[in-house]
Every structure is written in structure tokens, then in C-alpha cells.
C-alpha positions as CSV (number, residue, x, y, z in Angstrom):
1,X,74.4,16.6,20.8
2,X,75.0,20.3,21.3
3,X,75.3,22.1,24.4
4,X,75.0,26.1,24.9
5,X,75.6,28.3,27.4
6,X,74.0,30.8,28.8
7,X,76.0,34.0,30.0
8,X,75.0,34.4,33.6
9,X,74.5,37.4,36.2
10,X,77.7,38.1,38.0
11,X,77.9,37.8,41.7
12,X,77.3,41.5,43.5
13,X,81.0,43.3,43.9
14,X,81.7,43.8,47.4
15,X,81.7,47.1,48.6
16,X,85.3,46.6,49.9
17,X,87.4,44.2,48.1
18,X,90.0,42.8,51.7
19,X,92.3,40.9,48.8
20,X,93.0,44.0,46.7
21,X,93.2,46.4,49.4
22,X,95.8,44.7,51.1
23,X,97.4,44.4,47.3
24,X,97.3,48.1,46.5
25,X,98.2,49.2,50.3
26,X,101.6,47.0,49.9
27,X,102.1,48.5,46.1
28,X,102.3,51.8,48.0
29,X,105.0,50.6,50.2
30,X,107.3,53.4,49.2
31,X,104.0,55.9,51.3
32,X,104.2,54.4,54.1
33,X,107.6,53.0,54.6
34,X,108.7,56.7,54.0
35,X,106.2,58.0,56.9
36,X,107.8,55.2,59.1
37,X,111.2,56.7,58.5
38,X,110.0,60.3,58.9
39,X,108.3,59.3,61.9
40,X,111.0,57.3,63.4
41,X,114.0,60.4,62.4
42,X,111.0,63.0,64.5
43,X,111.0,60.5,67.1
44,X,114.9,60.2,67.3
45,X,115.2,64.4,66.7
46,X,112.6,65.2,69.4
47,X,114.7,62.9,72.3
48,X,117.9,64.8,71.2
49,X,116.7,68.2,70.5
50,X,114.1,68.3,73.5
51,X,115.1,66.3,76.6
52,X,112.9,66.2,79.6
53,X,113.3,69.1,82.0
54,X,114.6,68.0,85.5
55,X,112.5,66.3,87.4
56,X,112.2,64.5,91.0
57,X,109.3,62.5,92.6
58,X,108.2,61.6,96.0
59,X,105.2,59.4,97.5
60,X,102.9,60.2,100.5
61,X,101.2,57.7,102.5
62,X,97.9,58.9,103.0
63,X,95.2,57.7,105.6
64,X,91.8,58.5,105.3
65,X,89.0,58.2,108.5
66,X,86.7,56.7,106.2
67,X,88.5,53.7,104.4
68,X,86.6,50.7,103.8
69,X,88.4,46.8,102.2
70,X,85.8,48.0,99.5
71,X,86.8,51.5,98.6
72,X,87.1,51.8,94.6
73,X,89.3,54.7,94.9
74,X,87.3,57.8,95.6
75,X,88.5,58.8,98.5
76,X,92.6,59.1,97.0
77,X,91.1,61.0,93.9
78,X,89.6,63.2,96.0
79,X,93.1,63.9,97.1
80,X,94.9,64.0,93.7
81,X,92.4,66.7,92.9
82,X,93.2,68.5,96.3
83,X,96.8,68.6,95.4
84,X,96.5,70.0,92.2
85,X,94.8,73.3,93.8
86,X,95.9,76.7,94.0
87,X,95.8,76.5,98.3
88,X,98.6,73.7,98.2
89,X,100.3,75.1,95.4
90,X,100.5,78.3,97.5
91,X,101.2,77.1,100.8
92,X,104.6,75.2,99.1
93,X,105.7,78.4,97.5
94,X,105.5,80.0,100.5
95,X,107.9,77.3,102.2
96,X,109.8,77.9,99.4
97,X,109.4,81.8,99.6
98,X,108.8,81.8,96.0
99,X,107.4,84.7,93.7
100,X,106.1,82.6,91.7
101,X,102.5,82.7,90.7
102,X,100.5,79.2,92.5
103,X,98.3,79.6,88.7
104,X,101.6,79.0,86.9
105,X,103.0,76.4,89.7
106,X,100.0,74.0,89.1
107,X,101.5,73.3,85.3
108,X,105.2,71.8,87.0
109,X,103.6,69.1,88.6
110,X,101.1,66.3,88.9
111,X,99.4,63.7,91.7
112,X,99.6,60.1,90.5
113,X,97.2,57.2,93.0
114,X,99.5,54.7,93.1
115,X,97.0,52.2,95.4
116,X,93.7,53.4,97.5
117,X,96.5,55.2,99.8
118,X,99.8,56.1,98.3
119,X,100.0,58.8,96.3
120,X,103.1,59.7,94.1
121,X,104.1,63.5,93.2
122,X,106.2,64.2,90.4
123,X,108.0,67.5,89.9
124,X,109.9,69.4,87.3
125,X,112.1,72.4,87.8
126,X,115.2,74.2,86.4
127,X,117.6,72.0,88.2
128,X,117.6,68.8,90.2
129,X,118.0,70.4,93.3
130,X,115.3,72.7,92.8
131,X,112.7,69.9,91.8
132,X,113.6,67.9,94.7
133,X,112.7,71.4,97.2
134,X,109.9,71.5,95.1
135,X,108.6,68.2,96.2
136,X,109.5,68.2,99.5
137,X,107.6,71.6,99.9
138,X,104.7,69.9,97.9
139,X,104.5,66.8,100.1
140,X,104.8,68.6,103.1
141,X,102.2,71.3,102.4
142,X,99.9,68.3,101.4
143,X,100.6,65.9,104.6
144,X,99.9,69.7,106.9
145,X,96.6,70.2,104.7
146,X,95.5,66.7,105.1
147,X,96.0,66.7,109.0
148,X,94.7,69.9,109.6
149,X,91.1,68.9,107.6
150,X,91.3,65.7,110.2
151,X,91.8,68.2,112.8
152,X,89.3,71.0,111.8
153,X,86.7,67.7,111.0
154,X,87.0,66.6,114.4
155,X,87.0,70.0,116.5
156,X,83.6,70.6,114.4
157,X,82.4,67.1,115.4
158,X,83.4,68.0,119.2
159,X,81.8,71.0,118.9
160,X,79.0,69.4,117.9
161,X,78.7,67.0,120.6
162,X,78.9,69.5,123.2
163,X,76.7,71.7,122.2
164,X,74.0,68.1,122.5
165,X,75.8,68.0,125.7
166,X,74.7,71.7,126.6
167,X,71.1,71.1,125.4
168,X,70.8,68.3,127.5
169,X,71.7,70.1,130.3
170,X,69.4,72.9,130.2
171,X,66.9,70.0,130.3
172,X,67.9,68.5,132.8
173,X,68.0,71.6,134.9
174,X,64.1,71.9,134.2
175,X,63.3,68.2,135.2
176,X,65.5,68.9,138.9
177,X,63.6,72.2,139.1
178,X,60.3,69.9,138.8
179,X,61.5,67.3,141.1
180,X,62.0,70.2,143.8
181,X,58.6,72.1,143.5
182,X,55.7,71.3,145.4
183,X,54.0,68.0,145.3
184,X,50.7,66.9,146.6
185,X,51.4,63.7,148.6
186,X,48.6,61.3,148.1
187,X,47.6,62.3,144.9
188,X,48.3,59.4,142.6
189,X,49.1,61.2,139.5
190,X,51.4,63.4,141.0
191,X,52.9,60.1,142.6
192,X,53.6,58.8,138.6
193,X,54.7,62.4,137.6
194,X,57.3,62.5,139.7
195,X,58.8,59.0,138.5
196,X,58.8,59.7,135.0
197,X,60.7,62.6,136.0
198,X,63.1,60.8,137.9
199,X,63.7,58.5,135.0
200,X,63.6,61.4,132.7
201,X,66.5,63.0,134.9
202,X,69.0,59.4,134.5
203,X,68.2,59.1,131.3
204,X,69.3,62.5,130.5
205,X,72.5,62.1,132.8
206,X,73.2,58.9,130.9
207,X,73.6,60.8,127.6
208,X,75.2,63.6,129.2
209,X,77.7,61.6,130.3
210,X,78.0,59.8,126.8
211,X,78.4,62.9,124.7
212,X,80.8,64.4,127.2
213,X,83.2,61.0,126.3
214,X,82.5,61.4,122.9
215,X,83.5,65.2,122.6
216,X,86.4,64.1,124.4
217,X,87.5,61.5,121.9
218,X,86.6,63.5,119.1
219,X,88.8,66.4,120.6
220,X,92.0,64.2,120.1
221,X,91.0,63.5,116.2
222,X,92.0,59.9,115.1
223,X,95.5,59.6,116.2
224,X,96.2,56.4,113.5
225,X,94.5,59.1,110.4
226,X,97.2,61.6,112.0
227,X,99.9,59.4,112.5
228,X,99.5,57.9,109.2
229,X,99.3,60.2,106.8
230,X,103.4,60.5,106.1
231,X,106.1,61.1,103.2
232,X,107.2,57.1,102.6
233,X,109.7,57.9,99.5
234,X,111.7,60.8,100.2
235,X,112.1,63.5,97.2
236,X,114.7,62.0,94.7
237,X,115.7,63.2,91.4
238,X,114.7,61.2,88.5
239,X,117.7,60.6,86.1
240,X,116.9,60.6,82.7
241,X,119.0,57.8,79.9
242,X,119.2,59.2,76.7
243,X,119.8,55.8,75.1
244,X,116.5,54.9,76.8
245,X,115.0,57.8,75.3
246,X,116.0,57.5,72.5
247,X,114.6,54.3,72.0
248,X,111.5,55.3,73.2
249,X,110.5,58.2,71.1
250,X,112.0,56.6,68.1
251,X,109.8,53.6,68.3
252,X,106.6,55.8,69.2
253,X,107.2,57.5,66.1
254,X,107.8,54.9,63.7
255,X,104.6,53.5,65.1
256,X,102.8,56.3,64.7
257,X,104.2,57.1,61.2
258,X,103.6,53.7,59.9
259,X,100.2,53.8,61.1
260,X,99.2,57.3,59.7
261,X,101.1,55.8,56.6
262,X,99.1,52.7,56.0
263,X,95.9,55.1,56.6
264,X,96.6,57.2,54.2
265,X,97.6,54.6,51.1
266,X,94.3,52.7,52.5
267,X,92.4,55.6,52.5
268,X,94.0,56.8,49.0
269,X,93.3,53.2,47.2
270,X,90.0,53.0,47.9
271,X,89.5,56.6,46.4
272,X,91.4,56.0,43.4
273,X,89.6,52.6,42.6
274,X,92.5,51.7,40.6
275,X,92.5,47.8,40.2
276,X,95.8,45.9,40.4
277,X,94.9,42.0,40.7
278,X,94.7,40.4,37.3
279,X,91.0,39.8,37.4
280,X,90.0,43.1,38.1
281,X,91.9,44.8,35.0
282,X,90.5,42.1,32.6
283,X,86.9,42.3,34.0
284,X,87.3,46.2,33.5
285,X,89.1,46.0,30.3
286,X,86.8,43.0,28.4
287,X,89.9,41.1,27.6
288,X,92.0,38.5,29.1
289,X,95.4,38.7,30.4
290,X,97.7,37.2,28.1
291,X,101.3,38.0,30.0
292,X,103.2,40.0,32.4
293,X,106.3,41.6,32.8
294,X,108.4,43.9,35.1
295,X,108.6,47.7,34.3
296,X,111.5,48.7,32.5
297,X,113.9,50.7,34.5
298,X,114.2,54.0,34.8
299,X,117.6,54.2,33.2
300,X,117.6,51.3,31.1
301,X,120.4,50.9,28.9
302,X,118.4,48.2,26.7
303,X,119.1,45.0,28.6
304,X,116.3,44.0,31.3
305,X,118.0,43.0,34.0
306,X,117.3,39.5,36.2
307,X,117.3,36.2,34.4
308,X,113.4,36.0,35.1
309,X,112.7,39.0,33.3
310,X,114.5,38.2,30.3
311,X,113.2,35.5,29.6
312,X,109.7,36.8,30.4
313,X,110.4,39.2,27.8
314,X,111.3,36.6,25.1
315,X,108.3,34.6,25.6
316,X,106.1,37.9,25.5
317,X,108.6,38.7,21.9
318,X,107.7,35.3,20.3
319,X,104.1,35.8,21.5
320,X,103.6,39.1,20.1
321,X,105.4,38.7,17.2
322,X,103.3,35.2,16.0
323,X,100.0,37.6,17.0
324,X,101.5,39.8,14.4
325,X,102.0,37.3,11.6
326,X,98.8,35.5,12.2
327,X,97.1,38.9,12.1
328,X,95.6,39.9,8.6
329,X,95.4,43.7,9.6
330,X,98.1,45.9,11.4
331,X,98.7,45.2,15.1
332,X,99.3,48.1,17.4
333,X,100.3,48.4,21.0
334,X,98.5,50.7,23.1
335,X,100.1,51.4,26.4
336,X,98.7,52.4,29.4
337,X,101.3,54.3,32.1
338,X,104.4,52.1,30.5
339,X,104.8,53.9,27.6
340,X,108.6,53.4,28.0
341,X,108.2,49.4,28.6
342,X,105.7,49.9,25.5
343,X,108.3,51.1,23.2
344,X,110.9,48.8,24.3
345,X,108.6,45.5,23.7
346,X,107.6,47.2,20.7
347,X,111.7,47.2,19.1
348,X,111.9,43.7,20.6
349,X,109.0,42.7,18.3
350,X,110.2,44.4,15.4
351,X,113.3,43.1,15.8
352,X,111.7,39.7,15.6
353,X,109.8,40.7,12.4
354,X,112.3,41.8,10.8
355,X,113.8,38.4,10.0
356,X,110.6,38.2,7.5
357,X,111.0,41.6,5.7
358,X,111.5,45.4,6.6
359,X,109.4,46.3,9.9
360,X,107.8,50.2,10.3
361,X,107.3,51.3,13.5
362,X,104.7,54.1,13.6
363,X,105.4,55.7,16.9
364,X,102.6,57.5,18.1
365,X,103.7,57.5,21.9
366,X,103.7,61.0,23.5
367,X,107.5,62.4,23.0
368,X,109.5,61.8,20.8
369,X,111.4,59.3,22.8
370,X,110.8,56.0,20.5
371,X,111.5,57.6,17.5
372,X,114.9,58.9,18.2
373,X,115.9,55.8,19.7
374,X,119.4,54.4,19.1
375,X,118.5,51.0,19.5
376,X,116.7,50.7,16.3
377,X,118.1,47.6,15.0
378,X,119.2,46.9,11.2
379,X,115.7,46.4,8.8
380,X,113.4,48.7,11.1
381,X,112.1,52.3,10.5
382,X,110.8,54.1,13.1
383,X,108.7,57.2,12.1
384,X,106.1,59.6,14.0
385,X,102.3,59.3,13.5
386,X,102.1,62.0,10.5
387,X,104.5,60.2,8.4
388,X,102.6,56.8,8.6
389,X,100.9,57.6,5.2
390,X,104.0,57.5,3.7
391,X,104.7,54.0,4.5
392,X,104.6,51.6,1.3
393,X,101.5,49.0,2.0
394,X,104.0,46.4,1.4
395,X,106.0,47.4,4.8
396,X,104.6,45.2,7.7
397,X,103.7,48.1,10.2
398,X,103.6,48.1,13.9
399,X,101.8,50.7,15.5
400,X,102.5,52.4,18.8
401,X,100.4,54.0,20.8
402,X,98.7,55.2,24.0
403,X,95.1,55.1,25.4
404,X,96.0,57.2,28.6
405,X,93.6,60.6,29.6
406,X,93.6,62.8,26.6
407,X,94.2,60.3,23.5
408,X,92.4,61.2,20.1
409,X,90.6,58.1,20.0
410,X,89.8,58.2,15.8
411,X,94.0,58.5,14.8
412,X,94.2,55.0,17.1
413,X,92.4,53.0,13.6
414,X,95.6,54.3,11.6
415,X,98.1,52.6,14.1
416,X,96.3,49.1,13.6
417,X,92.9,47.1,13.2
418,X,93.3,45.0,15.8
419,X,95.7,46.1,19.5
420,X,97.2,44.8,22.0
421,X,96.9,46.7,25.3
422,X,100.0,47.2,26.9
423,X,98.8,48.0,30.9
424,X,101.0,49.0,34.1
425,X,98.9,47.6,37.0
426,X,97.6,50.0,39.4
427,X,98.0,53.2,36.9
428,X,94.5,53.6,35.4
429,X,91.3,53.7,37.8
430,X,88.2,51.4,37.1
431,X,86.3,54.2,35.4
432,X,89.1,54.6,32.8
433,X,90.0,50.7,31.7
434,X,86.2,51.1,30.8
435,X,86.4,53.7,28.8
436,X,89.6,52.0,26.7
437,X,87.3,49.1,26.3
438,X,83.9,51.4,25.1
439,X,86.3,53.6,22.6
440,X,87.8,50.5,21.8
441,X,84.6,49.1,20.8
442,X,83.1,52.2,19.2
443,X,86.4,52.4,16.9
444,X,85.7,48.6,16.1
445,X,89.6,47.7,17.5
446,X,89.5,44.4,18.6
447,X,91.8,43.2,21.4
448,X,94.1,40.6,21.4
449,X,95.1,40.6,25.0
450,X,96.7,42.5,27.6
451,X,100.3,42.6,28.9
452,X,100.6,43.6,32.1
453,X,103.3,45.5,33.8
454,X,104.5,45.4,36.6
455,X,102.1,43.1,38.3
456,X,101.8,42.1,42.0
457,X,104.3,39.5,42.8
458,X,101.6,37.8,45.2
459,X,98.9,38.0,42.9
460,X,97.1,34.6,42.8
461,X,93.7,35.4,40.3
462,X,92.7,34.6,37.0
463,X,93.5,37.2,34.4
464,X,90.9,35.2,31.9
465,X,87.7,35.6,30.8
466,X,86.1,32.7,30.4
467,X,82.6,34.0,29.7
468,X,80.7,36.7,27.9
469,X,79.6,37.9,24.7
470,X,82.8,40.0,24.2
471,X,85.4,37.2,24.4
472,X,83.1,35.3,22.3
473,X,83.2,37.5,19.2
474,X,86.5,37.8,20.2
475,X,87.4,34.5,19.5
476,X,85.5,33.7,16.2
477,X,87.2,36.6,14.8
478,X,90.6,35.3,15.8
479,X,89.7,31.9,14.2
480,X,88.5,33.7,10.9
481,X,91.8,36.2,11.1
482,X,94.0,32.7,11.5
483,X,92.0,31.9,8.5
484,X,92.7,34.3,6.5
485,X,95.8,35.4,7.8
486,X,97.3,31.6,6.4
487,X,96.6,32.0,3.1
488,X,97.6,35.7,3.2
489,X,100.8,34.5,4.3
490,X,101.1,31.9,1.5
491,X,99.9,34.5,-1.3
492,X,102.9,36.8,0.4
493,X,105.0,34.0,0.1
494,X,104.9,33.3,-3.7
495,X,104.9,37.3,-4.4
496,X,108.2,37.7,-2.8
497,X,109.2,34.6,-5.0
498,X,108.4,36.6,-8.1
499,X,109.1,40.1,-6.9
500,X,105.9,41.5,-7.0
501,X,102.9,41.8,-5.0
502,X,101.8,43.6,-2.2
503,X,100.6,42.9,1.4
504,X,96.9,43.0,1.8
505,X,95.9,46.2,3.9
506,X,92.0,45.8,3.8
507,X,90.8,45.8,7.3
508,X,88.7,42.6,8.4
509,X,85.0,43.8,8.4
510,X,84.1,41.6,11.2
511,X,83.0,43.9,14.2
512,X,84.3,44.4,17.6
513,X,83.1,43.5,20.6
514,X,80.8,45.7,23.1
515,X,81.6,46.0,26.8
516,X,78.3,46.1,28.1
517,X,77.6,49.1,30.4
518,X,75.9,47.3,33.3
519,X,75.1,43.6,34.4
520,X,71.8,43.5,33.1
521,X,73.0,44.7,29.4
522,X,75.5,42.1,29.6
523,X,72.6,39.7,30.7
């Protein structure tokens, strides 16, 4: 019974991938670790070099007329924005007999509401003593500004009362005046006129008499609103600890640095759209991930260190070098922002080859770098691109060579018919892998496989294709190159018995696969 399988439609990419954000934010550690620092040194530099002036604070308790259980707190606004006017400002530089402008005094201080009726003034100055005279002069001129409004509130309500008093009186001067004129006696209607009258005259005396106790009460103000309205917390100084301080504006800083910082790397990754996960670069590239290794240092002397990555790097050897052997054309390594890990995995894998023959390396890296290298072990020739012609066809070759911005895409067929990509993660964006893997194509290069360099420690996906047309023809040509390659290697065998005959150089006509340019072409 035979079974086939049908290639089908990806599942839509997510507009914002959470897994390799967080990847590529925590690659980029160096960013935002760096603005942490920065932040936490400003922090740390702005407590030392810019302490806080002098300062002293004081609290009023404040009474209002109109307080209610249920008062949300307009009533001590209303005073916090009293206090920050140019009238108390000037009435507590004139205590202080001050020049100073009350426009320029507002900026030294500041009301705080503390609860519905305490109210908390803070002050700066040149010295202690002067922001504590400062407050003092502020809390005063407040208490005297708040007392006298009770007082000017209730002389206006007094007023107000007796001048209802006065009114009434004139009226009732007009009802006596009609109780005294003349009256007809046994007229009826006169009888009931002069009883509304009457009443008319005590009620009027009623609320003459009211309003003449109300203008007196109102005349003493509210004795508890004037009473209460005091300075609780007499002006102190406020001491400032540097230590404190210091902590303070250092950690405020590193916060806000390492905030900005992982804004800006999250910000930058999902610009770039450079993948880093495993799945991503193989899904962009058309070919699976076939191992990973660390970078090479910076100032390697030849020896990787860690006992990890050496062995890593033996396995990768042995794997490269049997792709090599089972290979009927030239391999090549084409690197991708590791060209110095690509040159060193390329000497490792002549170094295995040479135990079968003399190795060429064709170094076609950018610099010169592989090709005056000192570590060119005994049986291996390293030499640039434009000597590669002069290689004897008997010489297994190994090309080297790079698919970063700018490469001439028709000299990568004389490095090898058939690559291995040689990727740093993170380096190329998504735009780019796919255009190695078109040019690839176009150029009929198939790919073995990428190494990848310097991969995420955490990363947990699958770097293999298990589907597609791509990997398909990319596998029947692998089993027709083992093929081949076998007897290849057995001809090679029995020439180098004799002493004659060469290495087979024709390059295998089978064609390479297309990366499809959309989902429904794949389809």
C-alpha cells in the first residue's frame, strides 16, 4: 500500500511572535544592561553633584464653616490653591521684609492636603534658618488670611441681616402709623382692617427681633472656625541623608534606564525582523538545522575554550567532514556574520580530510585573514578565490565563502556544487535568509544543512523541516550523491593503488530546490 502526502498550508504567522521577542530582547542584553548602568551611575551622580536645597516644613490646621462627614476635599483644595497666590506670598515677604518679588517666591514653596483639614507647607531657601522664617511667615500669613475671610464673610452676613432688620422697620413704622389714623367705629371692614394690621405689626416685630439676634451672632463670626484654624507642627528643618539619597536616585535611575533599555532592543527587534529561534532561520533559509556551536572568540588563539564547546566542535568536524566524502561535487561553507567561526571550522575539516589526501582550501572570505593563517596544518593549502583554477582536479577542495549583503552570487558555483550554510543567529533579517535561499536556488547550490552560531541557550524549537517540496528534492539528491559518491570513492580508491587517476569534478546535474515565494506557491 502506498501513502502520499500532501504539502499543506501553513498556519498564519502572528503578527508578534511573544517567544522570539523575549529571545532577541535577552540576546541584546549587553543594550539594556548598559542603559541600567548608565542610568543607575546618573542616578548616583545627580544625588552627589545636586543635593536638595534646604528645606523646612510646617502643617496648619484649618477649619472651614462649611465642613460636612461627606466633604471629598474641595473645600482644602480650595485652600492649597489660596496659598500658592501672589496675596499670601506677599503678605509673608512683607513679615519677612523681603525684596523679593511674591512672582519669584511662589516657585520656593508648595501646599500639600494632608486630610480634609491639615494642610502641610514645605519650604526651601538658602539656609535652614531661612526656610524655617520662611514657613513660619507662610503659615502665619495663611492662618491671618483664612480668619480674616471668616471675618469679612460674617461682617457681610451681619450686614446683611440688618439691613432686613432696617426694612422691616420702615414697615412696621407704616402699619403703627395706620393703627393710629382714623377709624370709623361700626364699620365692619374697618373693624377686620385693623386686626390684620395688628397681626401684621407682631409679626413684623417677631422677625425684627429675629434678625436683630442673628446680626448679633453673625457679628462675633464662628468662634470654633476662628479658634481652629492654627499652626499644629511648628516650622522644622528637614534633614536630608545622603546615604538615603543616594539609594533613592540610584534605584529610580536604574529603573528607568532598564526600562528605556528593554524599549528600545524591543522596539529595535521587531524592526530588524532578524530571526534567532531555530525554526525561524530554517523556515526562512529552506533547510534544516543540522548543528550548533558557540562563536569563536574574539581573540582566539585556536583552542575553543569550555569542554562543551569542544566537543560540539568535534562532532560538527566528523559531521562535516563525512558530508564531504559522501559528496560527489566540492562542498563549500558559506557563512553568514561568523566568517571567523567559518574559517576556523573550515581548518578543522580540512584537517580531518587530510588524513585521506592533500586538502585545498579556497578561501573566498572577505580579508585575507584565512589565507594567511598560521594554523594551517601539515597536507593543507590555503589559497584566495583567483587562484582556485590552479588547483589540480585531483586535490579534494574545500570552498569558503560568504553569502552576507554584497556577495557576487555566480563566483559562489566555483567554491562548490553543493554548501553548507554556516549562520550566526540573529545577524541576517528575514528578508535576507530568503534571498540566500532564492540565489541559492537560481545558482542550483544545494544545501546540506546549516550550522548555527551562537544560538540561544534557551531555545527549545525544531530546527527541521519536515515538509515541503524543497527538503524533498533535497533528500533524493542526497540519496543519489551517497550513490554515486560510493563508487566514486571506490574508483578513487584503486587509482591511488595504481598511481593514476583523477577525482571526478563533473557537477551532479540534478537541480536545486526552489523556495517558494509565498504560501500559495508553496501550495
Amino acid at each position: 500500500m502506498t501513502t502520499s502526502t500532501t504539502s499543506q498550508s501553513s498556519p498564519p504567522t502572528p503578527l508578534l511572535d511573544l517567544q522570539s521577542l523575549v529571545v532577541a530582547v535577552r540576546r541584546r542584553r549587553r543594550l539594556w544592561s548598559s542603559l541600567a548602568l548608565l542610568g543607575l551611575l546618573a542616578g548616583t551622580a545627580m544625588a552627589i553633584l545636586l543635593p536638595p536645597p534646604p528645606s523646612a516644613v510646617t502643617k496648619v490646621l484649618v477649619a472651614h464653616k462649611e465642613d460636612q462627614p461627606n466633604d471629598t476635599g474641595t473645600l482644602i483644595r480650595t485652600d492649597v490653591a489660596l496659598l500658592g497666590t501672589t496675596r499670601i506670598a506677599d503678605k509673608a515677604l512683607k513679615s519677612l521684609k523681603s525684596p523679593e518679588r511674591p512672582e519669584d517666591f511662589l516657585r520656593d514653596y508648595r501646599g500639600t492636603a494632608l486630610t480634609n483639614n491639615l494642610l502641610q507647607i514645605d519650604v526651601t531657601g538658602d539656609s535652614d534658618a531661612q526656610a524655617v522664617a520662611r514657613a513660619k511667615a507662610l503659615a502665619d500669613a495663611f492662618v491671618a488670611d483664612h480668619v480674616s475671610r471668616m471675618w469679612a464673610a460674617a461682617k457681610a452676613e451681619s450686614k446683611a441681616l440688618l439691613d432686613q432688620r432696617d426694612r422691616m422697620r420702615v414697615e412696621l413704622a407704616g402699619v403703627n402709623k395706620a393703627i393710629g389714623g382714623p377709624t370709623e367705629g361700626s364699620d365692619p371692614k374697618a373693624s377686620a382692617s385693623i386686626e390684620s394690621l395688628f397681626a401684621r405689626r407682631a409679626e413684623l416685630n417677631s422677625r425684627i427681633a429675629d434678625f436683630d439676634q442673628r446680626a448679633a451672632q453673625a457679628r462675633t463670626g464662628s468662634p470654633q472656625v476662628v479658634t481652629g484654624t492654627q499652626i499644629v507642627d511648628a516650622p522644622r528643618a528637614v534633614q536630608h541623608s545622603l546615604p538615603k539619597a543616594l539609594v533613592t536616585h540610584a534605584a529610580i535611575g536604574l529603573v528607568l534606564g532598564l526600562v528605556l533599555g528593554l524599549a528600545l532592543a524591543a522596539v529595535g527587534t521587531v524592526v530588524a525582523d532578524r530571526p534567532v529561534l531555530r525554526r525561524e532561520i530554517a523556515a526562512n533559509l529552506g533547510a534544516s538545522v543540522i548543528a550548533e556551536i558557540r562563536r569563536v572568540p574574539r581573540r582566539s588563539t585556536g583552542r575553543w575554550q569550555g569542554r562543551r564547546t569542544r566537543a560540539a566542535r568535534e562532532r560538527l568536524t566528523v559531521t562535516l567532514a563525512r558530508t564531504v566524502r559522501g559528496s560527489t561535487d566540492p562542498v563549500s561553507l558559506l557563512e553568514l556574520g561568523c566568517a571567523r567561526s567559518t574559517g576556523a571550522i573550515a581548518l578543522d575539516v580540512a584537517r580531518a580530510l587530510a588524513a585521506d589526501g592533500p586538502v585545498t582550501v579556497i578561501d573566498g572570505l572577505p580579508g585575507p585573514e584565512l589565507a594567511k593563517s598560521r594554523q594551517q596544518p601539515e597536507g593543507i593549502t590555503v589559497v584566495s578565490g583567483e587562484e582556485a583554477a590552479a588547483v589540480p582536479h585531483e586535490v579534494r577542495r574545500l570552498g569558503v565563502g560568504s553569502v552576507a549583503p554584497g556577495t557576487a552570487w555566480t563566483d559562489l558555483q566555483y567554491l562548490g556544487g553543493q554548501t553548507v550554510l554556516v549562520v550566526r543567529a540573529g545577524h541576517g533579517s528575514a528578508a535576507w535568509l530568503h534571498t540566500v535561499a532564492r540565489q541559492l536556488a537560481d545558482q542550483r547550490i544545494p544545501v546540506a544543512g546549516v550550522v548555527l552560531i551562537d544560538p540561544d541557550p534557551r531555545d527549545r524549537t525544531d530546527g527541521t523541516l519536515w515538509d515541503g517540496l524543497h527538503t524533498a528534492l533535497r533528500g533524493q539528491h542526497e540519496r543519489l550523491a551517497r550513490q554515486n559518491g560510493t563508487g566514486h570513492l571506490r574508483k578513487e580508491r584503486l587509482a591511488r593503488q595504481n598511481g593514476t587517476g583523477q577525482l571526478r569534478t563533473e557537477r551532479s546535474s540534478m537541480p536545486a530546490a526552489l523556495v517558494p515565494d509565498s504560501e500559495q506557491e508553496g501550495q
